[in-house]
N, C-alpha and C positions, 0 to 999 in steps of 0.2 A: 238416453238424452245427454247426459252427459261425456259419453263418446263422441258422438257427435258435434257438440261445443269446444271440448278438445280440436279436435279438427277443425271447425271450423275457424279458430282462434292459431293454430299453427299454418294454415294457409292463409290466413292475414298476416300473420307474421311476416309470412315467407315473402307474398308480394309487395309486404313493403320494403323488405330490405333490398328485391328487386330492383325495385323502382327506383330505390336511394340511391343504389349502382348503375343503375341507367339512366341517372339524372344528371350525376357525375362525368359521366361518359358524354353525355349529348353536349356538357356545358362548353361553351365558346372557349374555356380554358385550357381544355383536356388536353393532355399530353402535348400541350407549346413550350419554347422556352422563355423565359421571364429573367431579365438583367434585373437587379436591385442595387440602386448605386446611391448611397449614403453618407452619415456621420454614424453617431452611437445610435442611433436610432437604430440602422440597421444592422452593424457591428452586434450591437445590444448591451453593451459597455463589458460587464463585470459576468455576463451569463450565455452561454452557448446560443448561438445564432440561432439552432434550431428552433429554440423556442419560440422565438420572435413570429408576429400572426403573417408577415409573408410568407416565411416558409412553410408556417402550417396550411395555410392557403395552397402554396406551392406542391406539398405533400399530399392533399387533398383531392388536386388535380391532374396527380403524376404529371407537372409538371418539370423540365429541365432549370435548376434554379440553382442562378449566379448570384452571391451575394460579395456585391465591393463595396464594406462599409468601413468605414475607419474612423476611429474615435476622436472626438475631436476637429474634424473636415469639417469646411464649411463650402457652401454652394460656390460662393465668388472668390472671396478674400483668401490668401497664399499664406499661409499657418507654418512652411516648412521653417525657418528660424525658429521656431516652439517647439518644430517636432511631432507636428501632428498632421504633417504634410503635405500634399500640392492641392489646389480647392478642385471640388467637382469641374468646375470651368477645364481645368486642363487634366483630369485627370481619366475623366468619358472616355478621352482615344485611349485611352490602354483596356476597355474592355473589350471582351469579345464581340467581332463583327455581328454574328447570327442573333438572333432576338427577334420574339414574334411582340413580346410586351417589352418595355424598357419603362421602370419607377423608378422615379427621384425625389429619394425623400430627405431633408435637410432645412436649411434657415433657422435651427435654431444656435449654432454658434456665429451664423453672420451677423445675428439679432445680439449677442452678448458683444463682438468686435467692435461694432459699432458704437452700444450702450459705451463700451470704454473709451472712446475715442478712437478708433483706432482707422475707421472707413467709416463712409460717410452711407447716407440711404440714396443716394446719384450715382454712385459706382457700385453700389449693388444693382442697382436697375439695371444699366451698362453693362454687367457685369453677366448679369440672369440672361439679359436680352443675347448676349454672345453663345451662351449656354443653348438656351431654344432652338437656335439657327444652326447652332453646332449640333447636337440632336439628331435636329431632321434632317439635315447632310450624309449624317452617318448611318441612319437606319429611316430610311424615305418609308418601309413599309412597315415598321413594324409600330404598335398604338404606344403612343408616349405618355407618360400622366405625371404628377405632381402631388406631392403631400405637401400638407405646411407641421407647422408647428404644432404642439397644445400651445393652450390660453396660457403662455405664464405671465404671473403677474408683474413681469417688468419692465421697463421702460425699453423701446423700440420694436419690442415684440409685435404690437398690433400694426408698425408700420413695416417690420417684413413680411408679414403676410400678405397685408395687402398689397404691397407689390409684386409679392408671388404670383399672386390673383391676378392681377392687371397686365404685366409679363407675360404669361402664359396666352389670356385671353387674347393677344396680340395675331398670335398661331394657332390658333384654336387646337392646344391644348387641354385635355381636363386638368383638373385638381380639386383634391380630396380638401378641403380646408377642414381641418382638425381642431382648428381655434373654435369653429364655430358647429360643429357636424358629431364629433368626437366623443364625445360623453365621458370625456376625461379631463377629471375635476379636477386640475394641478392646485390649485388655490387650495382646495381642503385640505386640511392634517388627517383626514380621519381617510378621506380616499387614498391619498397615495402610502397610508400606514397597509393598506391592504392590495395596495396593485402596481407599487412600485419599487423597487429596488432597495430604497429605505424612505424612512419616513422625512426626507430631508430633499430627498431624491424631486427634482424636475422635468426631469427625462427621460428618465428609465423603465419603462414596463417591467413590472416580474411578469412568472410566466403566468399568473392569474390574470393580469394587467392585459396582455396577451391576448387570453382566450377571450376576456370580455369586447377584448374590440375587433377582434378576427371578422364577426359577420358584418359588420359594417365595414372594414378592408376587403373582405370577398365582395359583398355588395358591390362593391366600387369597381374593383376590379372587370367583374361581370360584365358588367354595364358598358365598358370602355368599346 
């Protein structure tokens, strides 16, 4: 009897790891290539890109995966005076042409430029809307999407997202809105002591940070 159980419990095993790898393989993702073109988000500031849940995503899928994130970029506004170089807006034409997915993920240094003074939330729309059309120009077939921010708790934040939101929807784009979807608790002390880069930290996932939001990033992904 217990041989038997044996075996029967090692050929459950077996067909599920099958199945796991042939689930992998059927998904709409599988072996495409995926641009990711960011700020620290996708950079990942202070920690090896790898770690970040698109590439794990990316890895998951043997997917071909481009990451052009740079620290400090923001979607619209031109940061090269700072030093942190030319905004997604012009910076898309210098990725590579092929791309079966292209993610943009970013708005949270446009959301602090602004808070400063420094642009306005009129020329970010302007700004996004350039971006969108330049996009679809450059990659007519491949699926485009959009991240926003998390929720931080500071002034202009909840007005770049939404116009993330409203931008996009213009092109029937998607977008992941992370303010609201995300499950990441930038306001607590106690969450980003555990899933962020430091306990001070606003935008940085560790790599725990990471893992916890991978299947809602995959999710999304999927779906596209």
């Amino acid at each position: 009897m217990k041989k038997i159980m044996f075996l029967m419990v090692a050929l459950f095993l077996g067909w599920g790891v099958k199945a796991t790898a042939q689930s992998v393989q059927d998904a709409p993702l599988y072996g495409k290539i995926i641009n990711v073109i960011g700020d620290s988000y996708v950079k990942n500031h202070r920690r090896p890109y790898q770690e970040a849940w698109h590439a794990l995503v990316a890895d998951k899928y043997h997917m071909t995966y481009r990451n052009y994130g740079r620290n400090g970029r923001c979607l619209v506004f031109d940061r090269t005076a700072e030093k942190w170089g030319t905004p997604m807006l012009d910076y898309f034409r210098e990725m590579n042409d092929t791309a079966d997915y292209v993610l943009v993920i970013g708005g949270h240094n446009d959301a602090e430029y602004i808070r400063n003074g420094k642009g306005t939330l009129a020329q970010f729309e302007t700004g996004l809307d350039s971006l969108c059309r330049g996009l679809i120009q450059k990659y007519p077939s491949a699926k485009l999407a959009f991240v926003t921010p998390w929720r931080v708790p500071r002034d202009c934040f909840a007005d770049v997202v939404a116009t993330m939101v409203k931008v996009c929807a213009r092109y029937s784009i998607p977008v992941f809105n992370s303010a609201e979807r995300s499950g990441v608790y930038v306001w607590d002390p106690q969450f980003r002591k555990l899933y962020f880069q430091g306990p001070n930290d606003t935008a940085h996932l560790n790599a725990a940070g990471h893992r916890l939001f991978m299947r809602k990033g995959e999710t999304f992904l999927l779906g596209l």
